[in-house]
N, C-alpha and C positions, 0 to 999 in steps of 0.2 A: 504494500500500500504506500502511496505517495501521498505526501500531504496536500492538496487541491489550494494556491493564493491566489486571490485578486488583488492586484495591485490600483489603484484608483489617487491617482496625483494630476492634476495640470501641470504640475512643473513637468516640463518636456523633458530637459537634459538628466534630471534627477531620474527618473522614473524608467529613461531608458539606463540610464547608468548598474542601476539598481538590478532591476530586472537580468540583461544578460550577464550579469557576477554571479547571478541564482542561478542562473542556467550553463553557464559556463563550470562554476565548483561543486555546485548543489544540487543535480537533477538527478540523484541517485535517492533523493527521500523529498524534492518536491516539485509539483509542476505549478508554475509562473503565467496567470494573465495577467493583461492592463486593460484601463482604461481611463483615458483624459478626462470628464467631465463628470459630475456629479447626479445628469442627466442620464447618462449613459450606463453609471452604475446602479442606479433603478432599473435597468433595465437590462441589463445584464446579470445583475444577482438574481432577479426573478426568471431568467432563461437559463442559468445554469445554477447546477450544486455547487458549493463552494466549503471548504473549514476554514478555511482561515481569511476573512478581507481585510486589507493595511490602506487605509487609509488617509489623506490628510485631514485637521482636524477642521475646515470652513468646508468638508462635506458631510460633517455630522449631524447638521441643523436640518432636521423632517427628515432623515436616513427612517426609510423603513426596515425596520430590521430584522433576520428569522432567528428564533431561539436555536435551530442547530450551528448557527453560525458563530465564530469567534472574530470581535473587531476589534483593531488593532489601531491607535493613532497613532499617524506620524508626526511627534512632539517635538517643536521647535519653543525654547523656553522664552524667547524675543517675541512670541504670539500673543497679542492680544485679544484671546479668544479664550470664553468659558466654554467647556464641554461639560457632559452629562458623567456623571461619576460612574457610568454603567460600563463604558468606553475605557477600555485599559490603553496605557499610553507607552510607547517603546519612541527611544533617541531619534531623531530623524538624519541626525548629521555624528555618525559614529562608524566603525566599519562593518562592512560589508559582511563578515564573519559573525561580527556581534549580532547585528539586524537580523541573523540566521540564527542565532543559538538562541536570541529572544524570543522569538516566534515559535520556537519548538518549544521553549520551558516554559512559556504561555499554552499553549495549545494541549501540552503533556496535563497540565490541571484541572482540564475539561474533557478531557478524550476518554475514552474508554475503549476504544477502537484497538484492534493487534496491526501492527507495523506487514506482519506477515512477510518477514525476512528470515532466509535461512533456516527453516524448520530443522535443518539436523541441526543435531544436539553438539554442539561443541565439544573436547577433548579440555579436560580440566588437570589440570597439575597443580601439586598443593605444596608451596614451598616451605619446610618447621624444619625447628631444631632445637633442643634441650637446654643449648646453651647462648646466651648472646655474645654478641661482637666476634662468631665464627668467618662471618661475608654471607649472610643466608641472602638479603637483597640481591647483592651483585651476583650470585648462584643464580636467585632466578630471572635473573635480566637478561644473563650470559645464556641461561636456556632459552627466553624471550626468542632473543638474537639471535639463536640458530635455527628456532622453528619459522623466524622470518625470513632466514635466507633456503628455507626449503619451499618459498611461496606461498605462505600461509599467514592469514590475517589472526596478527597477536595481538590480545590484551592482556595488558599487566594491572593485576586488583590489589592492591595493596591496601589489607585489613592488620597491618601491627595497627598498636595502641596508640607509637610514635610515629608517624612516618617520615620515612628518609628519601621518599619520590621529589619532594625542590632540590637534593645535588644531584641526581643525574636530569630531569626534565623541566620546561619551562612553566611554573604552578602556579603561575599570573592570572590564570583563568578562575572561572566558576568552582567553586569548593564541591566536592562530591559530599557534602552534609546537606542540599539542599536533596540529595535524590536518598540520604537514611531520613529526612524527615518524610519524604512522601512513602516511603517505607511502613514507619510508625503511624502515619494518620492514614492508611490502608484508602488513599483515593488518589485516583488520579492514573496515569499510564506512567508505567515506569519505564517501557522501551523508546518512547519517544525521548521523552528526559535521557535516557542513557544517551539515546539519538543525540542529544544539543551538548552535551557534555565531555562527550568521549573526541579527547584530541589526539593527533599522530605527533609521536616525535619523528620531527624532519631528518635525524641522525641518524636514526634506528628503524624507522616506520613500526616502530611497537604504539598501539596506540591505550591509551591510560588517562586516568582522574586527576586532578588537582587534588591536594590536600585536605584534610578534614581541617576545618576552626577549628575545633578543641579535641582533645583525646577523646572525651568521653561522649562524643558523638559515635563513635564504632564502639566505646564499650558498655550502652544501652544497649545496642543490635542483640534482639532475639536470636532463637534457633529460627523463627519462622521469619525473621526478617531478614537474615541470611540466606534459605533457604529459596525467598521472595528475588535477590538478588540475584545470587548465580544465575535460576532458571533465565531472567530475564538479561542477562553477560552471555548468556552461552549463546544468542540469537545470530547480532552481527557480526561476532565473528567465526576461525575455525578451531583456534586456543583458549585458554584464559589460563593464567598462570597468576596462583594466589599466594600471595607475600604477607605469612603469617605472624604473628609473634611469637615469643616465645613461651608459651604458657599451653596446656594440655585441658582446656575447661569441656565442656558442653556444647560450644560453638566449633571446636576445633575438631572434635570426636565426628561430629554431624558432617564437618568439609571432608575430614578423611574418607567417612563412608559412600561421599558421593563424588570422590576427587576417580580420575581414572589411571592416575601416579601420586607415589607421595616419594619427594625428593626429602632426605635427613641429611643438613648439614654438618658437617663435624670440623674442627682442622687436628691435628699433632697435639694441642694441650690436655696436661692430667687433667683439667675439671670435663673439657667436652667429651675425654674418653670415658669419666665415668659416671658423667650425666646420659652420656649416647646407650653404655651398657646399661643402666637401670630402665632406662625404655626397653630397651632390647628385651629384659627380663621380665618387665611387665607382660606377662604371656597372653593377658584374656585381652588387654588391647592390641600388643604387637600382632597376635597369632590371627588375628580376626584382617588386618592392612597388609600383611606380611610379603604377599603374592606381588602386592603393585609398589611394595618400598621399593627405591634406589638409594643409597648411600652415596655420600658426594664428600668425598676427602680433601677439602678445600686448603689451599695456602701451600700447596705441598706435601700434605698430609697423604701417608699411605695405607692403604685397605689393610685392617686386622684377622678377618675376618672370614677364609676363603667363602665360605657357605652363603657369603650373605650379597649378593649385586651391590657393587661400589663402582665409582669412577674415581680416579684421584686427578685434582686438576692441581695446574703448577702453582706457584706462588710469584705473583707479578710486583713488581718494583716499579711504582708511580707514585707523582704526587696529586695526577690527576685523575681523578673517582670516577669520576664519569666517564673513563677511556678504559678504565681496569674490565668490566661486563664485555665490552667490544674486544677486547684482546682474548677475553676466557672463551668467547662463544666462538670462536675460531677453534679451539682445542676442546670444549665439550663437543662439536659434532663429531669432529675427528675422532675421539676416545669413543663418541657414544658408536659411532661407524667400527670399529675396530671391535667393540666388545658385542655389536650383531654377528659381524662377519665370523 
């Protein structure tokens, strides 16, 4: 499903400008009409279905309007013009991207409609580890990184408590705490909202969330509103690779069971080897994930282990973070190709 806009401005240049930027970056989730006059969009709304009409706001005055529709002004704050408080208002002079994510995270609050993208079920990997400060992030970026350079559309979720997604990506955008409150108040379309949210990195093409505001926006998250999430990640893309913390609760048990790998990071120290063996020995949870563990011997660290699937990746010397994931997923594919073959 594509989202249906009318676009309805007299500004000539604006409207064309506008328009072919949607259709030029956008036309994989919307189709773009216009039209000039306020005359015209009487009379075009009532000739076709529309979800979403954008507006300016000196064609609001006698707009008839249909309840299944979402209207949208285009708010210039130098307007000397009152509108109807019913009329939600989006920047008219901002970018092009933004006027895109607004529309969608507008529209996500009244839809209830399915996207009906990608019905297979995405491939889930759940990146934990016993211990902190092993490199579990950069592990699963480095995995990231190799399932995109096998042509496949990755997301990266990152549910720690802290998150460390602003040093490798740019997290200037939309907080992913806006799509755990539509979570908790159980309305609204989540796949659209994932739709307006979900950015590429230009480096990597993994594409991923902005930061949560506060910690304790993911540490409210139910089992059901976890549960609400994945289904609704696993859509647009063909990965999703989940960036855990390090903690064993109820939420975490629930991603194991429905992850389709669980990657355990370790490196060479006494505490992570015997933090890693005490999960190990925990039998009624190991023995139950056990089939789809991989161990991941990070920093240099070597498999103890023969019985148990490990990778050991090298130990890289930088001081830049966000280059270290891009040099390992060079060497995870390789190692992971090697221990198929």
């Amino acid at each position: 499903m594509k989202i249906k806009l009318l676009i309805a401005s007299d500004d000539g240049d604006y409207i064309e400008h506008l328009s072919k930027e949607l259709l030029n970056n956008y036309s994989d989730g919307i189709l773009v009409n216009i039209c000039s006059s306020a005359q015209r969009l009487d009379e075009i709304s009532g000739e076709q279905k529309f979800d979403v009409i954008l507006l300016e706001a000196s064609f609001c005055e006698g707009l008839k309007t249909d309840a299944g529709v979402l209207y949208l002004v285009l708010w210039d704050e130098s307007l000397d013009i009152i509108i109807d408080e019913s009329f939600q208002k989006i920047r008219k002079y901002q970018r092009i991207s933004s006027i895109y994510t607004d529309i969608l995270e507008s529209y996500a609050k009244v839809s209830t409609r399915s996207l009906g993208i990608n019905s297979k079920k995405a491939d889930i990997t759940v990146v934990w580890s016993p211990t902190g400060g092993v490199g579990k992030t950069t592990v699963a970026l480095a995995y990231a990184a190799s399932k995109v350079s096998e042509d496949k559309q990755v997301m990266y979720l990152n549910l720690e408590l802290f998150s460390g997604t602003s040093v490798y990506f740019d997290t200037s955008g939309k907080s992913i705490s806006a799509l755990f409150e539509m979570l908790e108040a159980k309305t609204g379309n989540i796949e659209v909202l994932i739709k307006s949210m979900l950015r590429r990195d230009p480096g990597s093409n993994i594409f991923y969330f902005c930061c949560p505001r506060f910690f304790d926006d993911i540490n409210i998250l139910s089992v059901d509103n976890i549960s609400s999430l994945i289904s609704a990640c696993e859509k647009p893309v063909d990965e999703v690779i989940i960036d855990m913390s390090c903690v064993c609760d109820e939420r975490t048990r629930y991603i194991f069971d429905v992850a389709d790998r669980v990657l355990i990071v370790n490196d060479a120290t006494c505490v992570s080897r015997a933090k890693t063996e005490q999960f190990i020995n925990h039998q009624h949870l190991f023995s139950q994930i056990k089939d789809k563990v991989c161990f991941i011997a990070n920093k240099g660290a070597s498999a103890t282990d023969n019985n148990l699937q490990t990778i050991s990746l090298p130990y890289v010397q930088t001081t830049r973070e966000s280059e270290v994931y891009k040099i390992l997923s060079v060497s995870f594919k390789n190692l992971r190709t090697e221990q198929n073959g």
